[in-house]
GUDO-180722 format. One record per residue (C-alpha): residue in one letter; x, y, z. Coordinates in steps of 0.02 Angstrom, whole numbers, padded with zeros to 5 digits, always signed. Layout:
aXYZ...
This chain:
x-01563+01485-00865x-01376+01504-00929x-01323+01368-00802x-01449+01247-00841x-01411+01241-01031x-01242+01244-00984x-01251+01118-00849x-01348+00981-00963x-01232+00998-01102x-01080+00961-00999x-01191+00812-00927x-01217+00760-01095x-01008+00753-01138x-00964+00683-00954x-01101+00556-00930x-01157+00615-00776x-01329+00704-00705x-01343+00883-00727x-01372+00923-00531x-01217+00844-00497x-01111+00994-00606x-01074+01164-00507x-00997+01306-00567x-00843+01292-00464x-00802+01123-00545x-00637+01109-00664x-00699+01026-00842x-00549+00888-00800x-00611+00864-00620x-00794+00808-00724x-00673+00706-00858x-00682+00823-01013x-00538+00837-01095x-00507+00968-01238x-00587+00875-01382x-00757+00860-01236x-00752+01059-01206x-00743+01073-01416x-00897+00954-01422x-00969+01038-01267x-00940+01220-01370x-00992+01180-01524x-01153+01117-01440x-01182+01251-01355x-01163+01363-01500x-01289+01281-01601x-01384+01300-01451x-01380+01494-01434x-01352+01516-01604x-01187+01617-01569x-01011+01570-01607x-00887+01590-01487x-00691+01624-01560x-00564+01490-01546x-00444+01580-01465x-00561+01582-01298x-00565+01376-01303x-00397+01381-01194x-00456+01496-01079x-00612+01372-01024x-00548+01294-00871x-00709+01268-00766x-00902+01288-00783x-00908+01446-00722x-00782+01513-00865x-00897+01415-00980x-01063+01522-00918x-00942+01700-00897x-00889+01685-01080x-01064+01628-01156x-01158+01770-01050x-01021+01907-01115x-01038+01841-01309x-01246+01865-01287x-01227+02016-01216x-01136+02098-01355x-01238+01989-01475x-01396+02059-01397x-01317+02258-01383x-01284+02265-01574
């Protein structure tokens, strides 16, 4: 379920279909550059209702760090 959500809101920033997006991809490799990934964040916040801290926006390299990081904030959203 994380993916999917995931997946269609990077489709949604890189113009693209989600089934084409894997977790192995690099956010450049789909053509997001660092303004896309704040756009694909904030999105994604509003999403999950969560808010993920800045500091962790450099760290988002690929799809897979996307999902990682989203799944660890829930997690500790959900064991409070």
């Amino acid at each position: 379920m994380m993916n999917n959500i995931v997946f269609d809101a990077i489709a949604n920033q890189s113009h693209c279909k989600p089934q084409d997006v894997s977790l192995d991809m690099s956010l450049s490799k789909l053509g997001i550059d660092s303004l896309g990934a704040i756009t694909i964040i904030y999105e994604l916040e509003d999403q999950l209702d969560i808010e993920i801290p800045n500091e962790v926006f450099d760290s988002l390299e690929t799809v897979n760090d996307i999902v990682t990081k989203l799944q660890q904030i829930l997690d500790e959203k959900n064991s409070v």
